[in-house]
C-alpha positions as CSV (number, residue, x, y, z in Angstrom):
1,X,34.9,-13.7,10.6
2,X,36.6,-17.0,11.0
3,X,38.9,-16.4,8.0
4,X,40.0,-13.1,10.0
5,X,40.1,-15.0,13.2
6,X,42.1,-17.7,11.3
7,X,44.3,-15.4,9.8
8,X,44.9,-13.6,13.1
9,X,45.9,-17.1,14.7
10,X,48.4,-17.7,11.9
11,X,49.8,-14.5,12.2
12,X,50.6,-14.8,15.8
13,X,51.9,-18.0,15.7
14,X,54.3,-17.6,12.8
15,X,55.3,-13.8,14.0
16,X,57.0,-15.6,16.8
17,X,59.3,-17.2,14.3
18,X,61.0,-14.4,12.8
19,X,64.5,-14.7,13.1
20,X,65.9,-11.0,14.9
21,X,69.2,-9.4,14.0
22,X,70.2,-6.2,15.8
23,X,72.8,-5.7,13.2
24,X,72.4,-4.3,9.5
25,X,73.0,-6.1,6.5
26,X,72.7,-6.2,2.8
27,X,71.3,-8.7,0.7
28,X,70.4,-9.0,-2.4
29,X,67.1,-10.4,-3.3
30,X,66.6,-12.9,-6.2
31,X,64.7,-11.5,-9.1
32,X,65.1,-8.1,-8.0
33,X,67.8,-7.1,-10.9
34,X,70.3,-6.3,-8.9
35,X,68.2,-4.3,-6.0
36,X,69.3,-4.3,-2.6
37,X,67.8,-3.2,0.8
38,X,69.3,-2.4,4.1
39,X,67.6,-3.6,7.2
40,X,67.3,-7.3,5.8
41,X,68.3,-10.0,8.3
42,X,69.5,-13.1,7.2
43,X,68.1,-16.2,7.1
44,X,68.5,-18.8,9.7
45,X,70.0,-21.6,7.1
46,X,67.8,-24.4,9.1
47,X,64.9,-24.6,7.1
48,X,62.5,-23.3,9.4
49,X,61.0,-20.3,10.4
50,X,60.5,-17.3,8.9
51,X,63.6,-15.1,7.3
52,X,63.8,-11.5,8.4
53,X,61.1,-9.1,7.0
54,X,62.2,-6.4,5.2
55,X,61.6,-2.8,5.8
56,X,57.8,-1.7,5.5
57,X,56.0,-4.3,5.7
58,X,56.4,-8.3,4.6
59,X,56.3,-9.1,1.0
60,X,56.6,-5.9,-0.2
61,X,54.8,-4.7,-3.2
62,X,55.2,-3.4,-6.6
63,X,57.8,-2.9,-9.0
64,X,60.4,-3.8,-6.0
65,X,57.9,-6.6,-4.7
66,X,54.8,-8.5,-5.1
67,X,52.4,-9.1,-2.1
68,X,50.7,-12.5,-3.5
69,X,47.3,-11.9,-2.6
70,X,45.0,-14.6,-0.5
71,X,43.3,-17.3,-2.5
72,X,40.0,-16.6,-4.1
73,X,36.9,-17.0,-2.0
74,X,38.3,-16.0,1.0
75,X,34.7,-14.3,2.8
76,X,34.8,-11.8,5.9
77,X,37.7,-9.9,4.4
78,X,35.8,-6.9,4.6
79,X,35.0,-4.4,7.6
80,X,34.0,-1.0,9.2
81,X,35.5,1.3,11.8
82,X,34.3,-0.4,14.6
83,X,36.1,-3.5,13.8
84,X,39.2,-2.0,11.6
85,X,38.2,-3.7,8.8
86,X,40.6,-6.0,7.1
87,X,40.8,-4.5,3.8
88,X,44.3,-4.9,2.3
89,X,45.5,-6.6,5.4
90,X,44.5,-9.9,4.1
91,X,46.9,-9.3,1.6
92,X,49.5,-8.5,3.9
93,X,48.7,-11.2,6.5
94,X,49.2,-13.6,3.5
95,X,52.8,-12.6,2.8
96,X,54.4,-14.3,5.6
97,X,56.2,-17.1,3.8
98,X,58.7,-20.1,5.4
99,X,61.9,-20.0,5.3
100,X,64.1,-21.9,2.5
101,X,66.4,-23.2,4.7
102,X,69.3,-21.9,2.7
103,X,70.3,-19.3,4.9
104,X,69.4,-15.9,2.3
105,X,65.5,-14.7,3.2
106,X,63.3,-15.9,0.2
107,X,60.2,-13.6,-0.5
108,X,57.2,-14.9,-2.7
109,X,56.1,-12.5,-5.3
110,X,59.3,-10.2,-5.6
111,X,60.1,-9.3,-8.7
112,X,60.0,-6.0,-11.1
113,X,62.2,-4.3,-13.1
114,X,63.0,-1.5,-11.4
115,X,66.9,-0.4,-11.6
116,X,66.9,1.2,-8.4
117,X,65.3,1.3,-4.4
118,X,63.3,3.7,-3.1
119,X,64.1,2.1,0.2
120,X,67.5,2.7,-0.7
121,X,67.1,5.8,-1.5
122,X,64.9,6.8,1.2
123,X,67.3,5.2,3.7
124,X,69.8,8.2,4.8
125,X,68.6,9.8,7.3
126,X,68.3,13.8,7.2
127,X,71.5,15.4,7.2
128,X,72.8,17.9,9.7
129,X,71.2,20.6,7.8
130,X,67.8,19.4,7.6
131,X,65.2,22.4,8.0
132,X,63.6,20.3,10.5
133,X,64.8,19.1,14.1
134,X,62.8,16.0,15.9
135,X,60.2,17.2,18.6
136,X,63.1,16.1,21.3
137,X,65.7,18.8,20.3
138,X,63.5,21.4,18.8
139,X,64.1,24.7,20.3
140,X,60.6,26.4,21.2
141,X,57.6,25.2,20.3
142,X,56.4,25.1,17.0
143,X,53.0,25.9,15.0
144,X,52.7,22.8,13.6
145,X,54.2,19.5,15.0
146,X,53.9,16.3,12.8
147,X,53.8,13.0,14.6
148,X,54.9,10.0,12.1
149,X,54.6,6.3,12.6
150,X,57.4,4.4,10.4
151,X,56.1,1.2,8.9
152,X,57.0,-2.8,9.9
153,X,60.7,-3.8,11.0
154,X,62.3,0.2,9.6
155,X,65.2,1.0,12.0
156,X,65.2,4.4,13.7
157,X,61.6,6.3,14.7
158,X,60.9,7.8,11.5
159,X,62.1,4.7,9.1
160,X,63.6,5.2,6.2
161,X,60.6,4.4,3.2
162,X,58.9,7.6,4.0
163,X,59.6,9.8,7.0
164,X,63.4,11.1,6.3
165,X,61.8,12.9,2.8
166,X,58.8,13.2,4.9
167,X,60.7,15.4,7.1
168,X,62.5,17.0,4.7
169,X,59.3,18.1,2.5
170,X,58.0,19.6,5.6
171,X,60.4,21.6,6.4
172,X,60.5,23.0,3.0
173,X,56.8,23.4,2.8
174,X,56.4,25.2,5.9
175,X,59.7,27.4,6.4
176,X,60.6,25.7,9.1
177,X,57.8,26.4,10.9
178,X,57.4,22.7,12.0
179,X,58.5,19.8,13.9
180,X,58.7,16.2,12.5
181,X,59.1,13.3,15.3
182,X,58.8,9.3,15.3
183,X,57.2,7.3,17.6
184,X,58.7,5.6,19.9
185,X,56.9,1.9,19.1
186,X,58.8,-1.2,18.1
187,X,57.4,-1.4,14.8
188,X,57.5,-5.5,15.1
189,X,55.6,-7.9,12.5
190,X,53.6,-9.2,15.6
191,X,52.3,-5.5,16.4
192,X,50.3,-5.5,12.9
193,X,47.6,-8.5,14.4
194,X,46.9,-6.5,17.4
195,X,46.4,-3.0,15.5
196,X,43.8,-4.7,13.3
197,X,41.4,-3.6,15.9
198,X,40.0,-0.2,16.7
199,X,41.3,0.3,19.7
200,X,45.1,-0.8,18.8
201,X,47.7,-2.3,20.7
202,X,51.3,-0.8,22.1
203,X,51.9,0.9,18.6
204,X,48.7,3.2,18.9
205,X,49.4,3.5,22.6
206,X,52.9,4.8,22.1
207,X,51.4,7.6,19.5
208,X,49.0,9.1,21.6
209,X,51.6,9.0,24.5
210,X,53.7,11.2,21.5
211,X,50.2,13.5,20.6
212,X,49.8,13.9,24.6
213,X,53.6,14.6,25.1
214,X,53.7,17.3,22.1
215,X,50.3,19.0,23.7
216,X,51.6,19.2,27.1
217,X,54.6,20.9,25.5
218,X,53.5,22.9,23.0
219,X,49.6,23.8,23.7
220,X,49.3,25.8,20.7
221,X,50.6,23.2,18.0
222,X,48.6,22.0,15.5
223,X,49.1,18.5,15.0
224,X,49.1,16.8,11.9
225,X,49.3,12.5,12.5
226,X,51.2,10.3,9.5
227,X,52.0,6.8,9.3
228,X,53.6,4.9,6.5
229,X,52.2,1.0,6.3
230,X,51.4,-0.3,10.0
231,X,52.2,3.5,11.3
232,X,49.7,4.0,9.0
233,X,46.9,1.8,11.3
234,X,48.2,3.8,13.9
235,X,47.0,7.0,12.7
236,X,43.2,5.4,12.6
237,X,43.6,3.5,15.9
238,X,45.0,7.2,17.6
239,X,42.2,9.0,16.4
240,X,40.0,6.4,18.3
241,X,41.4,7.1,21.7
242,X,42.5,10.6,21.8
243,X,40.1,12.6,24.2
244,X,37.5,15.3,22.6
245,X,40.4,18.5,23.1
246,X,43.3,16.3,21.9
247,X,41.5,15.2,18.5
248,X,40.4,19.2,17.7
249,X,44.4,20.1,17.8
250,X,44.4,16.9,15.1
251,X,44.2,19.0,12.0
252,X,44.9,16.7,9.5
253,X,46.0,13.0,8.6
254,X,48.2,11.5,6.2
255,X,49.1,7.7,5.5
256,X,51.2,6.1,3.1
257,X,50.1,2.4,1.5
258,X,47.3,2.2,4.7
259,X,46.0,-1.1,5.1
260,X,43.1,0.3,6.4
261,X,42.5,2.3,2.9
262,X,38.8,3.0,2.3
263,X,38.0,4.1,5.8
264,X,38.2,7.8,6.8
265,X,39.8,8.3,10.0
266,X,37.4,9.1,12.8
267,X,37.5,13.1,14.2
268,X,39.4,14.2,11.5
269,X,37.0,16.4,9.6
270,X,36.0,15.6,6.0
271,X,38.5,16.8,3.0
272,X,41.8,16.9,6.2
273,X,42.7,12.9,5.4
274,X,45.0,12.3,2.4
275,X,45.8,8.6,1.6
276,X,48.3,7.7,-0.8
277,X,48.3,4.1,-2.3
278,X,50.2,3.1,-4.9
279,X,48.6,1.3,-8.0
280,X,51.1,-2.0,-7.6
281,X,50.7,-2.3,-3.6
282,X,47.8,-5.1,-2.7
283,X,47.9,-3.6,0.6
284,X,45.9,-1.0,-0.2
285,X,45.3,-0.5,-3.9
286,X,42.0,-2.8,-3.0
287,X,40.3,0.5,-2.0
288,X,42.2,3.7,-3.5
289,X,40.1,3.6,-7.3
290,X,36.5,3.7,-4.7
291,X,36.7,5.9,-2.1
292,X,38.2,9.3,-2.6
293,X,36.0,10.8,-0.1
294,X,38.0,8.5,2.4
295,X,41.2,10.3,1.2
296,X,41.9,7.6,-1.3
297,X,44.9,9.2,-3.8
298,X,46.7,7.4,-6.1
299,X,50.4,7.6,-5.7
300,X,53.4,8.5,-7.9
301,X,55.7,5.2,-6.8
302,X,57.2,3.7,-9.1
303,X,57.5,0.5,-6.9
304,X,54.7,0.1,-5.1
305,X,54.7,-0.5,-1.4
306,X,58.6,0.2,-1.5
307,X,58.1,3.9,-3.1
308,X,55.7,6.2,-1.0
309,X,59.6,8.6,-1.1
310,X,58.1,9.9,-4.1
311,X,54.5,11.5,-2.6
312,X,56.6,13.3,0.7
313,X,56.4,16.4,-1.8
314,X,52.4,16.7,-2.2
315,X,52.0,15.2,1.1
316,X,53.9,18.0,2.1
317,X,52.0,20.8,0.6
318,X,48.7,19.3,1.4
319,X,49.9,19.5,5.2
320,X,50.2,23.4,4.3
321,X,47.2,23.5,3.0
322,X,45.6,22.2,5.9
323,X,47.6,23.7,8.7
324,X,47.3,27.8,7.3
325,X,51.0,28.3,8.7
């Protein structure tokens, strides 16, 4: 416990340090052959604090990223529902390098060969013809309504890693008969350190404020919760503070590189949780190879923590599966 509560303190106090930029830029990334990710703020040139994070969460993994993971003999790492468990948030914690004073973001670990960006890819929003409509201009209720928590620092509510295809897939899957909306939360680096516990902080808040606002609506909906990287701690922390006839109309949950990996979210019943973590993302490839009963699946990214685009498809159909629309 005093590595967590260490870790916890030097998460807080470096968070505060992030540089902000409310505009969007391009840079490119050393080592990443040529890669390039929108959402990346630049760096502050004065040699300290911390650059801008990019999209998902910091240090990404993978082929487009390496989250270095914490020294060796680091006890305490470990964890159980009641405490959310650190699991692959150690490694994540760890990624929050200084600045290089030389005014481009520097990120330990990035590397790969990868030729192209699934967070490029993944970052145009649905176009106008999408077979899905967010929860706020859908006409009518809807049998199924899909409530998705983007991961760390990704623009818009649904980000642009996971919950455009996400969206997309859905609405393909289930002939329309579903709505796909973001919540509302800001999605900060500083938000991860209080969602380490089981009861969350203003990100888990903000999502069952969505889950209650989409019930009130649309009684009949079945609700299906996803989150993609710190949406993804979300999804477990929501499940631990919806009331007994808001977590029945939960009828399944689905997260994308889940720091919280290993552990099956509470009052969501056994065989309805579907984890993907891919095999280069330290976040959460710590648990994915021990507990498929926990809804541990491996993914099909090609680079790791940057390309959860390329499960929307089988996430997709196992929301069918579950939801019998």
């Amino acid at each position: 416990m005093h590595y967590q509560a260490l870790l916890v303190a030097y998460f807080c106090s470096t968070a505060a340090a992030l540089p902000l930029s409310s505009k969007t830029t391009r840079q490119s990334l050393p080592g990443l052959s040529g890669l390039s990710f929108p959402g990346l703020g630049s760096g502050t040139g004065t040699g300290s604090g911390l650059p801008a994070l990019p999209s998902g969460l910091p240090s990404l993994g993978g082929d487009a990223g390496g989250l270095p993971s914490l020294p060796s003999g680091n006890p305490g790492l470990g964890g159980d529902e009641t405490d959310g468990g650190l699991g692959g948030l150690g490694d994540l914690l760890s990624g929050l390098g200084g600045g290089t004073g030389s005014g481009t973001p520097s990120f330990p670990g990035l590397g790969g060969d990868s030729t192209s960006s699934d967070a490029e890819s993944d970052a145009s929003p649905p176009s106008s013809s999408s077979p899905i409509t967010t929860a706020a201009s859908a006409a009518g209720c809807k049998a199924v309504t899909v409530i998705f928590a983007r991961g760390t620092t990704e623009p818009s509510k649904l980000g642009m890693v996971v919950g455009p295809k996400l969206n997309t897939a859905v609405g393909k899957a289930l002939n329309n008969n579903a709505v796909v909306t973001g919540v509302a939360y800001a999605a900060s680096a500083g938000g991860i350190a209080t969602e380490i516990g089981g009861k969350g902080g203003a990100g888990t808040k903000a999502m069952v404020k969505a889950v209650t606002a989409a019930l009130a609506s649309c009684p009949d909906t079945k609700v299906v919760l996803s989150g993609y990287s710190q949406g993804a701690m979300l999804v477990h922390n929501t499940m631990n503070n919806l009331d007994a006839a808001q977590a029945a109309k939960v009828k399944a949950a689905v997260t994308f590189g889940d720091p919280f990996v290993g552990q099956a979210v509470k009052g969501v019943p056994k065989g309805a949780f579907k984890s993907f973590c891919a095999s280069a993302d330290s976040v959460c490839a710590a648990g994915v190879g021990t507990s498929p009963s926990a809804g541990g699946t491996r993914s099909a990214s090609a680079s790791g923590h940057l390309g959860y685009g390329a499960d929307v498809t089988a996430a997709a159909d196992f929301i069918k599966g579950m939801v019998s629309v």
